[in-house]
BAGU-552356 format. One record per residue (C-alpha): residue number from 1; z, y, x; residue in three letters. Coordinates in nm, 4 decimals, padded with zeros to 6 digits. Layout:
N
  num         Z         Y         X  residu
  NUM         Z         Y         X     ALA
...
# end
This chain:
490
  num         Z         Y         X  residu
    1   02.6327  -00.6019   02.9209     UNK
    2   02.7559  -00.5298   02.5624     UNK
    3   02.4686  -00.4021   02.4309     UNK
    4   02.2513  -00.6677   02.5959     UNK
    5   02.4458  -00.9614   02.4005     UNK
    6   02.4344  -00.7574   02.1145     UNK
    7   02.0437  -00.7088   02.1402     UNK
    8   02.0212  -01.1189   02.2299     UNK
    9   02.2458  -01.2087   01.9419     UNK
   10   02.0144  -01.0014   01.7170     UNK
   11   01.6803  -01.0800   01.7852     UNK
   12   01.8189  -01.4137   01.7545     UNK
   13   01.9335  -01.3762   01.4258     UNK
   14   01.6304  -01.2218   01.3859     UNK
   15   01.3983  -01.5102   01.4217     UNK
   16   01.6442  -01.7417   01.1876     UNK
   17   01.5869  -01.4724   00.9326     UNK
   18   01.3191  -01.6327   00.6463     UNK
   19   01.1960  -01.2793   00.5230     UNK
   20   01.1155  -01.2113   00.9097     UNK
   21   00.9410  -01.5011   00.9639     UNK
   22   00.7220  -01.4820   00.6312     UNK
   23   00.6458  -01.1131   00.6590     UNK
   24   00.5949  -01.1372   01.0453     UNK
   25   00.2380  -01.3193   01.0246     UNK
   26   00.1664  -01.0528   00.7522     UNK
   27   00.2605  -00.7334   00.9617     UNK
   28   00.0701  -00.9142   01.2819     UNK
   29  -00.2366  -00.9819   01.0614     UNK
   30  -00.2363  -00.6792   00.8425     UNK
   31  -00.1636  -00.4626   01.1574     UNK
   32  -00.5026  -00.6406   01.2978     UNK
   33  -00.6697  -00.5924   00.9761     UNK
   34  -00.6011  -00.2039   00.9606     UNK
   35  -00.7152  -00.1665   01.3431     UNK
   36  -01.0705  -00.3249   01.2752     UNK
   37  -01.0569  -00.1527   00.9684     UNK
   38  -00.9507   00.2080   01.1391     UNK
   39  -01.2119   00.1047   01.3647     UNK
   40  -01.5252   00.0478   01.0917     UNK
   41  -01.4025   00.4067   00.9570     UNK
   42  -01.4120   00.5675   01.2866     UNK
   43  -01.7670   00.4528   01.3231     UNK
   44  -01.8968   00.5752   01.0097     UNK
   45  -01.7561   00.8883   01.0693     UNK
   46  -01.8945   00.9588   01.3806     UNK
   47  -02.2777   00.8160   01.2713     UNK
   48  -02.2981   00.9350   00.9481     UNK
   49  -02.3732   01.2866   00.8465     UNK
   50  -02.0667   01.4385   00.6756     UNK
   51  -02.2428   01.4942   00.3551     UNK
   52  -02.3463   01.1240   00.3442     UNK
   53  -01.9726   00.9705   00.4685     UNK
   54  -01.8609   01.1939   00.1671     UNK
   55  -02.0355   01.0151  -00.0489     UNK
   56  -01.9514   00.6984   00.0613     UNK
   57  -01.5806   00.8266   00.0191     UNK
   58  -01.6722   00.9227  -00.3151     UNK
   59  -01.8145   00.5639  -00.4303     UNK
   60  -01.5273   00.3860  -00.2431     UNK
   61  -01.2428   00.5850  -00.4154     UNK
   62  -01.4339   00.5259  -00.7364     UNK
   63  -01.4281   00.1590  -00.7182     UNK
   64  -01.1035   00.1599  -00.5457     UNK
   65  -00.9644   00.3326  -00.8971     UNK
   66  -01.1354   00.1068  -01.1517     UNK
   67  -01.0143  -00.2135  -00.9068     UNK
   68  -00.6537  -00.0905  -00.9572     UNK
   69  -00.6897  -00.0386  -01.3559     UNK
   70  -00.9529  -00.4187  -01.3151     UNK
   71  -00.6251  -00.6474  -01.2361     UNK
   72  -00.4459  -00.5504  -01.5622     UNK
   73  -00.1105  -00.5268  -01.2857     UNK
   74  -00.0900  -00.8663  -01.3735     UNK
   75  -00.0153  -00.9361  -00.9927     UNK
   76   00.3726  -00.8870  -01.0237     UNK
   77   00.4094  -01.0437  -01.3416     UNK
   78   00.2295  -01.3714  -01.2197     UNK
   79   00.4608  -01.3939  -00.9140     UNK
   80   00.7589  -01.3469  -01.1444     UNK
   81   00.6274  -01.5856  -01.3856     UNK
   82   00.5397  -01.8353  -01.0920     UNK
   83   00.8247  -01.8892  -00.9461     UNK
   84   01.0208  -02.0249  -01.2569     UNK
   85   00.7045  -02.1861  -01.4324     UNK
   86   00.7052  -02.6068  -01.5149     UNK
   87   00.2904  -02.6299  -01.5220     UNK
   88   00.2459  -02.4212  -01.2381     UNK
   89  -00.1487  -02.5363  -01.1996     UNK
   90  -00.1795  -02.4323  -01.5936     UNK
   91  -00.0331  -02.1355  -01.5238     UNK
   92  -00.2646  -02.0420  -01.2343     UNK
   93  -00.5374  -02.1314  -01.4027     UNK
   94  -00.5222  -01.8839  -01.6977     UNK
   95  -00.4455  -01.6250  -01.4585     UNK
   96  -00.7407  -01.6643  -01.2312     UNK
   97  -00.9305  -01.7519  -01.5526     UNK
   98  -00.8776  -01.3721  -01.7084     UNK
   99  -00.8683  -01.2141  -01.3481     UNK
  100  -01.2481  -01.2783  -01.3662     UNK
  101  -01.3068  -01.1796  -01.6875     UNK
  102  -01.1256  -00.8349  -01.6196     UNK
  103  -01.3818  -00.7708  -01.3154     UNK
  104  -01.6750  -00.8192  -01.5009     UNK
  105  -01.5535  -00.5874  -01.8003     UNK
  106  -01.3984  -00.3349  -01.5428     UNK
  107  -01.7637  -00.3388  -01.3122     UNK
  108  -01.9265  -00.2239  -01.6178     UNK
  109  -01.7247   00.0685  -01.6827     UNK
  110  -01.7569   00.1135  -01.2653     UNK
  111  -02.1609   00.2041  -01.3924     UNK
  112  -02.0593   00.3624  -01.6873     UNK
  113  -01.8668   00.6331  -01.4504     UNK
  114  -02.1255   00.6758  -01.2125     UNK
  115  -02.3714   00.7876  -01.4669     UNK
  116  -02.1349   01.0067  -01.6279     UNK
  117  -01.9682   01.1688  -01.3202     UNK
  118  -02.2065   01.1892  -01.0879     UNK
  119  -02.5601   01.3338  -01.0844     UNK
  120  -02.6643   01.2295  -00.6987     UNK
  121  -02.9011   00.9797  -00.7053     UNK
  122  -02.7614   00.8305  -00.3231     UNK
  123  -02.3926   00.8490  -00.4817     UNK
  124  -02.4940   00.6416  -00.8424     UNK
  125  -02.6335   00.4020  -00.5645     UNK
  126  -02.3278   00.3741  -00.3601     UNK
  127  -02.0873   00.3074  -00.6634     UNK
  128  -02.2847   00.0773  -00.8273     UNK
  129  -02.3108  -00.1153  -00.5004     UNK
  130  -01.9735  -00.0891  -00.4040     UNK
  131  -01.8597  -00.1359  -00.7305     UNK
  132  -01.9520  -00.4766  -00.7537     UNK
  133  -01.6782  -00.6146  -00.5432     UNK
  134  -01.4816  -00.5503  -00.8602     UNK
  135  -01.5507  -00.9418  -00.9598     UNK
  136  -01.4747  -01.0498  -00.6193     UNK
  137  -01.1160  -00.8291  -00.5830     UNK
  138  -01.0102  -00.9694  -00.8845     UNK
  139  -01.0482  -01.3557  -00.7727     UNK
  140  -00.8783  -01.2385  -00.4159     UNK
  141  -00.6184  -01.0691  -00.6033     UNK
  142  -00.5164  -01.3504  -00.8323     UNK
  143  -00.5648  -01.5892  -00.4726     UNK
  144  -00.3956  -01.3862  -00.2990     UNK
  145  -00.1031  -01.3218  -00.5506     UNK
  146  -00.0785  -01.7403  -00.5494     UNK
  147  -00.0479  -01.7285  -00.1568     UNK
  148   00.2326  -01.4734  -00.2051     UNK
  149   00.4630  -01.6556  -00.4777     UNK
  150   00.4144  -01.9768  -00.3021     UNK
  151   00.5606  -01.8090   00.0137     UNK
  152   00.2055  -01.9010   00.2157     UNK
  153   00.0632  -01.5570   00.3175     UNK
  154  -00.0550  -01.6948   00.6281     UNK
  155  -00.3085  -01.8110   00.4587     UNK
  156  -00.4142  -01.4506   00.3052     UNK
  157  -00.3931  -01.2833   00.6543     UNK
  158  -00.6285  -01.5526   00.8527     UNK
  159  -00.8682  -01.5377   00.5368     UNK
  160  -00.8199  -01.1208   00.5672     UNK
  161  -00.8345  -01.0843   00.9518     UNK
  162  -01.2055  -01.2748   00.9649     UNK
  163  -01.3211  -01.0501   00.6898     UNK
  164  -01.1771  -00.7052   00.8770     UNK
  165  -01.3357  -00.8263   01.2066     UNK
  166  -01.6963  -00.8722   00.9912     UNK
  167  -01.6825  -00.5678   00.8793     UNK
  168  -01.6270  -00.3881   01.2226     UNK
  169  -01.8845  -00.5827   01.3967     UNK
  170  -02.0898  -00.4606   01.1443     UNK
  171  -02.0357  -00.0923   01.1795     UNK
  172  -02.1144  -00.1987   01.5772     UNK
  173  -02.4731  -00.2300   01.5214     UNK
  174  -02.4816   00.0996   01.4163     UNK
  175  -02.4950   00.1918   01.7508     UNK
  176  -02.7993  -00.0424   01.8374     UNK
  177  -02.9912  -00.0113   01.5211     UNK
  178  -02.8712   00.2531   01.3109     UNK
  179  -02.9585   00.1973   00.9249     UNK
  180  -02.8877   00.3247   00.5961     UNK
  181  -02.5289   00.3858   00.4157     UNK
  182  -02.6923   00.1742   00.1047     UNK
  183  -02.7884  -00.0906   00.3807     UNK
  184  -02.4530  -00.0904   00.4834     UNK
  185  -02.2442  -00.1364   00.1708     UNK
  186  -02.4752  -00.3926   00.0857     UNK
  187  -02.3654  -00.5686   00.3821     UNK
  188  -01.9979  -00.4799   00.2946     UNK
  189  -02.0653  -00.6752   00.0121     UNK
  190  -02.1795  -00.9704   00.1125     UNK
  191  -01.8998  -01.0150   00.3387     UNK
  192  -01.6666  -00.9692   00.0578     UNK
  193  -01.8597  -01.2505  -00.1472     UNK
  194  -01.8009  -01.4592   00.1931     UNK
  195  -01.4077  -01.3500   00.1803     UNK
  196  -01.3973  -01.5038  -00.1747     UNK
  197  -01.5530  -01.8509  -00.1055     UNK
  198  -01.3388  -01.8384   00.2020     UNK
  199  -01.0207  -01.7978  -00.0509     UNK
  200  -01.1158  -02.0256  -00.3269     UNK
  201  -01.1783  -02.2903  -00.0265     UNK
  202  -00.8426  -02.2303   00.1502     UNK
  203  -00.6313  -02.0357  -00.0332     UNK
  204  -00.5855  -02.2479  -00.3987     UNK
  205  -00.4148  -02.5852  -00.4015     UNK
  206  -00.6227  -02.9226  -00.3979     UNK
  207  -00.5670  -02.9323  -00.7860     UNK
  208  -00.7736  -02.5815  -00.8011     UNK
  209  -01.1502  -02.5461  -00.7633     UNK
  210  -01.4243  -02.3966  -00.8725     UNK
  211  -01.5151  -02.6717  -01.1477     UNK
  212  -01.1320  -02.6651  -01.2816     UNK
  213  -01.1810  -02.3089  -01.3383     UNK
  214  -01.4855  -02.2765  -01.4916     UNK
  215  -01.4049  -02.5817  -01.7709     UNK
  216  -01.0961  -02.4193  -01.8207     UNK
  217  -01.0413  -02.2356  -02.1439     UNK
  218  -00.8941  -01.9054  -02.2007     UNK
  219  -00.9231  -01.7600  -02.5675     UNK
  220  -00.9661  -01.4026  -02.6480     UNK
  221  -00.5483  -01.4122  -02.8263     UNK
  222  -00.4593  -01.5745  -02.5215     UNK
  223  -00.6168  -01.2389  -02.3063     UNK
  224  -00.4622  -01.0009  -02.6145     UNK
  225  -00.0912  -01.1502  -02.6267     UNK
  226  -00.0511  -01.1271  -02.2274     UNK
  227  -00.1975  -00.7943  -02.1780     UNK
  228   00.0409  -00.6674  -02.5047     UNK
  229   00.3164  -00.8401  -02.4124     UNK
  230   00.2736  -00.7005  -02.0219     UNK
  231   00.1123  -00.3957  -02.0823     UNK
  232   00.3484  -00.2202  -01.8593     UNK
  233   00.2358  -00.3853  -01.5446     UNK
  234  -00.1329  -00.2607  -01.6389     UNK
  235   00.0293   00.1322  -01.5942     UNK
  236   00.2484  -00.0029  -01.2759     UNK
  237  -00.0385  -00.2025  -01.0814     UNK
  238  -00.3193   00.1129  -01.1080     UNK
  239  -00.0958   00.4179  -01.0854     UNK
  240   00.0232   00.3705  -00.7431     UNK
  241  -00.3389   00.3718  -00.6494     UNK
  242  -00.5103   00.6131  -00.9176     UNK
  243  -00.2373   00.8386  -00.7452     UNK
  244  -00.4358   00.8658  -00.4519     UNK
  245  -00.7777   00.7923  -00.5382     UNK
  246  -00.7779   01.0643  -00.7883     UNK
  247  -00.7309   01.3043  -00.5362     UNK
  248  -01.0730   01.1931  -00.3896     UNK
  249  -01.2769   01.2965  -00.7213     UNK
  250  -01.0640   01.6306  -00.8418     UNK
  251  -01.1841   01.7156  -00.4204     UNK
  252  -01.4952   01.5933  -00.4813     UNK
  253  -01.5945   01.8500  -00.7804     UNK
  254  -01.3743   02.1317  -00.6589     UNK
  255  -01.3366   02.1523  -00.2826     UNK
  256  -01.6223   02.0830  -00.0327     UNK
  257  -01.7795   01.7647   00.1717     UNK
  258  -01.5814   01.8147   00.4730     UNK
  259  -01.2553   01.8482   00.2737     UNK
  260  -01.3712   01.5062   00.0754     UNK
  261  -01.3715   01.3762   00.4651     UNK
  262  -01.0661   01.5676   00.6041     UNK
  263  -00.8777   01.4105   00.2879     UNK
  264  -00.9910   01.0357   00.3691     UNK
  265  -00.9325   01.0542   00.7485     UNK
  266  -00.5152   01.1906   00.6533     UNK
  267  -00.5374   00.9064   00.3616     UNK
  268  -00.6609   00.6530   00.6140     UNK
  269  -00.3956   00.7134   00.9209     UNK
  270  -00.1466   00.7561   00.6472     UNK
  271  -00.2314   00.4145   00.4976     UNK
  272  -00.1629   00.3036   00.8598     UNK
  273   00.1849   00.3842   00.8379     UNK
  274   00.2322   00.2515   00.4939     UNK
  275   00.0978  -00.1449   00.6079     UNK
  276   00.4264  -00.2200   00.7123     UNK
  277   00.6613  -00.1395   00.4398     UNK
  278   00.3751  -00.3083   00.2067     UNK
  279   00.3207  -00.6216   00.3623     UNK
  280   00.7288  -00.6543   00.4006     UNK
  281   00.7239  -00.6087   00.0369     UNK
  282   00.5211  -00.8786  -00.0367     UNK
  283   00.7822  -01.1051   00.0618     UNK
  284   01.1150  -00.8859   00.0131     UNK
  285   01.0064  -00.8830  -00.3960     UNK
  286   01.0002  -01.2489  -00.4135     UNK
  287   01.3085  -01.2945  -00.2599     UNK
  288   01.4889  -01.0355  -00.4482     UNK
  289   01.3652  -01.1954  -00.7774     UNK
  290   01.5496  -01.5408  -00.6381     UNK
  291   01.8861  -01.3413  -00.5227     UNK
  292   01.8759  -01.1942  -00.8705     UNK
  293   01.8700  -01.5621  -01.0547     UNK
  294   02.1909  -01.6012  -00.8745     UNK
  295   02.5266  -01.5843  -01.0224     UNK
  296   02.6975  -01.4053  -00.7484     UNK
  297   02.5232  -01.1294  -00.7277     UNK
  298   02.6507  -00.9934  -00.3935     UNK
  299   02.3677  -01.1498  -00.1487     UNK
  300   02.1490  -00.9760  -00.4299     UNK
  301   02.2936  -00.5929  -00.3206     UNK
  302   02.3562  -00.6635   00.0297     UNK
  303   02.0239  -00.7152   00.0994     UNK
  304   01.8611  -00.4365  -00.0934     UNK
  305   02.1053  -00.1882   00.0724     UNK
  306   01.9930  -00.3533   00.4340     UNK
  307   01.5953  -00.3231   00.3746     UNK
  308   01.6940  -00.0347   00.1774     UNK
  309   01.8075   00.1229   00.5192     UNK
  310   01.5061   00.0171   00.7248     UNK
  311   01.2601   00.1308   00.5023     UNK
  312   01.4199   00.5115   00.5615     UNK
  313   01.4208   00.4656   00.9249     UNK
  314   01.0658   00.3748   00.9032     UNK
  315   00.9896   00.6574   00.7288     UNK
  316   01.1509   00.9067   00.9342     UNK
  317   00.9726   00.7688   01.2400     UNK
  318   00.6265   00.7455   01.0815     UNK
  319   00.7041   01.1149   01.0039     UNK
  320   00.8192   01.2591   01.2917     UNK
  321   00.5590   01.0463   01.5094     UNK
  322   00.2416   01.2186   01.3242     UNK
  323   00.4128   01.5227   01.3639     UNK
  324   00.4138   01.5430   01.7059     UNK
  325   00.0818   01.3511   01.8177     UNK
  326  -00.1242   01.4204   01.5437     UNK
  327  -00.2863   01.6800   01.6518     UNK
  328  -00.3758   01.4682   01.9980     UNK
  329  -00.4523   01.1763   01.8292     UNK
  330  -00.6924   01.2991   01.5491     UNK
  331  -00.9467   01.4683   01.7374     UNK
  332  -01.0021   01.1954   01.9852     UNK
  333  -01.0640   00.9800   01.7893     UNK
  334  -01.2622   01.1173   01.5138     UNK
  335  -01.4529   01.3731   01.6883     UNK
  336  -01.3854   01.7125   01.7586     UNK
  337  -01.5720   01.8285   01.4201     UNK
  338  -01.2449   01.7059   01.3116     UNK
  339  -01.0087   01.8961   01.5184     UNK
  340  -00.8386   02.1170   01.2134     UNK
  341  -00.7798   01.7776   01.0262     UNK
  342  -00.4180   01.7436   01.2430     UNK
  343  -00.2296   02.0106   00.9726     UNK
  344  -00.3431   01.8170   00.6742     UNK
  345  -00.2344   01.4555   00.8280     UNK
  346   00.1178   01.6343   00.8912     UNK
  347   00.1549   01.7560   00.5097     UNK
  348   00.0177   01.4294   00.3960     UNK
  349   00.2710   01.2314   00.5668     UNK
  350   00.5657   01.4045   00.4049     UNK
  351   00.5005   01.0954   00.1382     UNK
  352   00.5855   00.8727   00.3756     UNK
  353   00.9707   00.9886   00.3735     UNK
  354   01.0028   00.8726   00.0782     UNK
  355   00.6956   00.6230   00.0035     UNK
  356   00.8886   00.3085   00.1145     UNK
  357   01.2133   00.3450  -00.0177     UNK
  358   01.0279   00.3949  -00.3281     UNK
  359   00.8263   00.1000  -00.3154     UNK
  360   01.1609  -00.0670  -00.2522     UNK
  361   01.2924   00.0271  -00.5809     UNK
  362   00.9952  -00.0171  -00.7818     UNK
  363   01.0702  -00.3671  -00.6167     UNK
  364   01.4395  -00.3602  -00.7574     UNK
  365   01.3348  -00.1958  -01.1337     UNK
  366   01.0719  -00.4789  -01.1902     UNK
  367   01.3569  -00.7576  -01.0859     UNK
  368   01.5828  -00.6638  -01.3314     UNK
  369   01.3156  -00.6435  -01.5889     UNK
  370   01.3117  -00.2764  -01.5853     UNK
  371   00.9214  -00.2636  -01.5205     UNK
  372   00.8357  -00.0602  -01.8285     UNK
  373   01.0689   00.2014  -01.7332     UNK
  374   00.9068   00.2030  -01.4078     UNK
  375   00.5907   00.2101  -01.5749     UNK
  376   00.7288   00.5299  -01.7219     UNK
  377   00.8217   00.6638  -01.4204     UNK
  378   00.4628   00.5619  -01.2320     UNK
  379   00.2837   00.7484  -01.5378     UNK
  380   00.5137   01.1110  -01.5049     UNK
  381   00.4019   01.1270  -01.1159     UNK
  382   00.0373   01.0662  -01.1985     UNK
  383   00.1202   01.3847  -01.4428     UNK
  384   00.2781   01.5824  -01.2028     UNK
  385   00.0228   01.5033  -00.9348     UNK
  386  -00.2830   01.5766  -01.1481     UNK
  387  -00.1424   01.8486  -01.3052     UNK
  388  -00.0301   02.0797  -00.9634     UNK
  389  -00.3613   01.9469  -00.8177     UNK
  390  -00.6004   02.0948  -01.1348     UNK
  391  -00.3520   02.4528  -01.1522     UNK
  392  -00.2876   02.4470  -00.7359     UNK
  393  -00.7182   02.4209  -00.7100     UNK
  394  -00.7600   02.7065  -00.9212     UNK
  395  -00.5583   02.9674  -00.7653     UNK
  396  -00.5782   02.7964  -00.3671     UNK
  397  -00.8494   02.6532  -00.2455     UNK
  398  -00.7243   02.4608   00.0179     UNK
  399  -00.6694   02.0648   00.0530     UNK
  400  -00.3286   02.1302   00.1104     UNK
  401  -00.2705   02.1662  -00.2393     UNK
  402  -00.3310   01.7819  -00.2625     UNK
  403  -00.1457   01.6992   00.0151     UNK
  404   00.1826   01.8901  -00.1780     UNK
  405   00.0647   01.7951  -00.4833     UNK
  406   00.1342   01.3960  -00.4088     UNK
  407   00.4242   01.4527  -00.2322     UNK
  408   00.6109   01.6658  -00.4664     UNK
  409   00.5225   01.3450  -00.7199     UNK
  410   00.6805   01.1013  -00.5068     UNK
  411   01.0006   01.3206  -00.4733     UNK
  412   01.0065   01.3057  -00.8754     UNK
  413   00.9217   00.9336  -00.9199     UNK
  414   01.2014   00.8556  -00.6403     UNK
  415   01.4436   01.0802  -00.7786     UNK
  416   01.3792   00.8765  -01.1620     UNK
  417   01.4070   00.5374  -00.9834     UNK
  418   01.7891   00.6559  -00.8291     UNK
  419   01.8820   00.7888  -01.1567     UNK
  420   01.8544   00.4392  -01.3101     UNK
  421   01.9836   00.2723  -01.0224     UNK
  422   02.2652   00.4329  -01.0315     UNK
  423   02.3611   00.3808  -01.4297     UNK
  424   02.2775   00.0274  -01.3179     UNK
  425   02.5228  -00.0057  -01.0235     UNK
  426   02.2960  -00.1141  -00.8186     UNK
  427   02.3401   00.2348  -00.5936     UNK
  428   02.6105   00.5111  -00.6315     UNK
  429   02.5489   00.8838  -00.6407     UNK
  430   02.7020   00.9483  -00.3131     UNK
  431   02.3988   00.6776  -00.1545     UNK
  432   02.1272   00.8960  -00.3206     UNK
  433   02.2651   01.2155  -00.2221     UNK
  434   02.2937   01.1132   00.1479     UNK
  435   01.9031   00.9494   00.2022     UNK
  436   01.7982   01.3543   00.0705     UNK
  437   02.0611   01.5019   00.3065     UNK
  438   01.9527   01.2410   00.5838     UNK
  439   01.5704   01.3127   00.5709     UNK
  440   01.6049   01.6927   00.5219     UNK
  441   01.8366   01.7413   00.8042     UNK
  442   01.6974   01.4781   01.0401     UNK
  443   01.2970   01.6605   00.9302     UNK
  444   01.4066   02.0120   00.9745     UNK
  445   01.5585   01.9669   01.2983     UNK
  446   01.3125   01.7498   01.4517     UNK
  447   01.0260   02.0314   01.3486     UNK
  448   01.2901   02.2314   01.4707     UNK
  449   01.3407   02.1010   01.7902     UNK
  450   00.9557   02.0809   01.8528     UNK
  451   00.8886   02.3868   01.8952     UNK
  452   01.0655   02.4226   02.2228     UNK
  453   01.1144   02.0536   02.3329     UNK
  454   00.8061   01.8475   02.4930     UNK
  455   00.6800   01.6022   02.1961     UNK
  456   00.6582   01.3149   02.4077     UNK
  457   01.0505   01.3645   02.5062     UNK
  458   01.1667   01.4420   02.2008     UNK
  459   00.9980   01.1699   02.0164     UNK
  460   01.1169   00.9027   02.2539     UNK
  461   01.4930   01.0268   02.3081     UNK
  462   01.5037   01.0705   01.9739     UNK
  463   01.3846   00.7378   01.8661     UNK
  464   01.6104   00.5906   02.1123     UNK
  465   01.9692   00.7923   02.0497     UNK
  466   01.8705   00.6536   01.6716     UNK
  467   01.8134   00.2950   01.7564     UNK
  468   02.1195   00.3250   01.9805     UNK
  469   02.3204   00.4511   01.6994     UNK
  470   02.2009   00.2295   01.4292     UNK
  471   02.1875  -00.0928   01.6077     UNK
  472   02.4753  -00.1021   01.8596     UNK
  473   02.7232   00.1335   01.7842     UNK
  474   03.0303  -00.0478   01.8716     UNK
  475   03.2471   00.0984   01.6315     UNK
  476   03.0653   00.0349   01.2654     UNK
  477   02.6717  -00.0512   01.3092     UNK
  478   02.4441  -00.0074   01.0169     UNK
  479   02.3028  -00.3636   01.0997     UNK
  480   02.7202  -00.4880   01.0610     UNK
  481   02.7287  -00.2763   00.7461     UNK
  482   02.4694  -00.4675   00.6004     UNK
  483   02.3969  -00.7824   00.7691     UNK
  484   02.2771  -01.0748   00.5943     UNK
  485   02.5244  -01.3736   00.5712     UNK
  486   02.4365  -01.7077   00.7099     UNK
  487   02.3589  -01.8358   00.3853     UNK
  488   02.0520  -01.6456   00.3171     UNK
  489   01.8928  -01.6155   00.6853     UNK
  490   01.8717  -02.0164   00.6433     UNK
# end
């Protein structure tokens, strides 16, 4: 009876809580968006040839890189800036403004590398196609970065979910009327042009439209003063992603095609995992950035030690999950031409042990107005990554060298991020020291225990002696430890 008041009592706090009820409509949607999504990918995989999905990997990782240098990482410092501006509308303006003139600039350059990089006629094709959205995920991103410091991303996941659901039912008539991978991503397209008239229509405020935008003016020393004076955020907003993408081209010249697609189908389940510590994110970095204008700076901690705690339980479940059903999973639904892919997904998802909790304090660096340190530390993993990758290639060629390679970067960024935290007192050395000892000793004897334990047993007892332990341990609960006072869940 205990534990059932104690469950009752904390689902209803639960639902009082305003970070659960503005990130719950974005895990819902964005869980929606990333099945249909899953879903398009599955089909392509299956009806394309894997020379011709690999190409179509290649053009979509090439404009997925220029769209995350494109924004300027202006996304971060607009929500900052937002939040404590006195012409908000002026404000906005600029920043949508520039966001447009950044994807024209950047879709050039997205030609300028496919000429240079690639010799493939059917691959130039692809990334100048794709490329294009450029222009149109620079309008969303701005939109969508409005929605987000406004505290409105409902709006961004009903604008999101209607494009994700277009694009499956799109892959769908593949299997009536097959046609081309050019056809297709000129489809893609045009649904993305559609997602952008759907955000300019619903996602700005009445004072915003199209013929606001266009009169209003934004001067080159305007552009030149932001991007100096923010120049960090440019490194911040495009490493996290070039530190993936990358990984797509260095494959792409020095592995094979069905590593480019073994690669992509780990990246995609792994980006899975990772929707729910990013769309909590979205509204956990506004709300730390409000606790921090506070003089009493103890709500401020509290809650970064409490999501600080969920984001490692996350991780350790997303882990130990793929682990054990990977291999299952994988081949049915890909194919069986896929059936070796299970090994790489495990190695892959070693980043997500630590890929929240850093996110978390990425989060935490930029609120204090430590972003260019972070910037630092973003630019040292792209180093490491690339550089083990280029070396790794040479003497192994095997995909798990990229898999290790991006890990062993997140361990390094992650391990800079504590390091500051803790000269900032925001953590303590004996906090750091105990998330390694946690993961290590909770990863080795999970892999431990599987080798003589059934994985469908072990997962769920597991996951349930944890939950038990965490949640209603009558003596001294995590959730006790850290819970939110009444104040805040208002």
């Amino acid at each position: 009876m205990k534990i059932y008041h104690l469950s009752i009592n904390y689902i209803s706090n639960l639902f009082k809580n305003s970070l659960f009820k503005n990130s719950s409509w974005g895990v819902l949607s964005q869980f929606s968006q990333t099945l249909f999504l899953s879903l398009f990918f599955v089909i392509l995989a299956r009806k394309y040839p894997t020379d011709i999905f690999a190409k179509y990997i290649i053009a979509w990782a090439l404009y997925q890189l220029v769209t995350a240098v494109s924004t300027m990482g202006l996304s971060q410092w607009f929500i900052r800036e937002f939040i404590g501006a006195e012409n908000k509308d002026e404000l906005t303006s600029k920043f949508l403004k520039m966001q447009a003139y950044f994807g024209i600039a950047f879709y050039v350059v997205n030609i300028l590398l496919a000429f240079l990089i690639y010799d493939d006629h059917v691959t130039r094709m692809l990334i100048i196609v794709l490329g294009s959205n450029v222009v149109f995920d620079n309008l969303i991103n701005a939109i969508k970065s409005l929605n987000i410091a406004m505290l409105e991303q409902k709006k961004i996941f009903i604008i999101l979910t209607i494009e994700t659901v277009l694009k499956f039912a799109t892959a769908c008539v593949l299997f009536i009327y097959p046609f081309s991978i050019i056809t297709l991503s000129l489809l893609i397209l045009a649904i993305r042009f559609l997602t952008l008239n759907l955000f300019l229509t619903l996602g700005t405020p009445g004072t915003l439209n199209i013929r606001s935008l266009i009169k209003f003016k934004v001067y080159y020393a305007d552009i030149k003063k932001l991007v100096i004076l923010n120049w960090a955020f440019i490194i911040i907003g495009g490493v996290s992603i070039i530190n993936w993408r990358l990984a797509n081209i260095i494959i792409s010249k020095m592995l094979t095609s069905f590593d480019v697609a073994n690669y992509e189908i780990s990246f995609k389940v792994f980006s899975i995992a990772q929707t729910l510590p990013v769309v909590i994110s979205t509204s956990v970095f506004p709300l730390l950035v409000k606790l921090y204008g506070k003089d009493d700076k103890t709500e401020f901690l509290t809650f970064y030690k409490k999501v600080h705690v969920y984001y490692l339980l996350f991780g350790l479940a997303a882990y130990t999950f793929i682990y054990s059903f990977s291999g299952r999973l994988i081949p049915l639904v890909f194919g069986a031409k896929y059936l070796s892919n299970a090994v790489y997904t495990q190695q892959m998802f070693l980043t997500i042990l630590v890929f929240p909790t850093a996110l978390l304090q990425a989060n935490m660096l930029i609120t204090i107005n430590l972003e260019k340190l972070d910037m630092v530390f973003n630019t040292v993993a792209l180093i490491v990554n690339f550089a083990i990758c280029i070396i790794g290639l040479n003497f192994i060629k095997s995909l798990s060298v990229v898999n290790y390679s991006i890990f062993t970067s997140f361990v390094v960024f992650h391990i800079a991020q504590d390091i500051v935290l803790i000269n900032k007192g925001i953590t303590t050395f004996k906090s750091a020291v105990t998330f390694y000892l946690t993961t290590i000793i909770f990863v080795v004897s999970y892999i431990t225990l599987s080798k003589i334990a059934n994985a469908y047993a072990l997962f769920l007892l597991t996951w349930i002696g944890v939950l038990f332990f965490v949640f209603f341990n009558p003596q001294k609960t995590i959730y006790q430890r850290y819970k939110l006072k009444k104040s805040f869940t208002d």
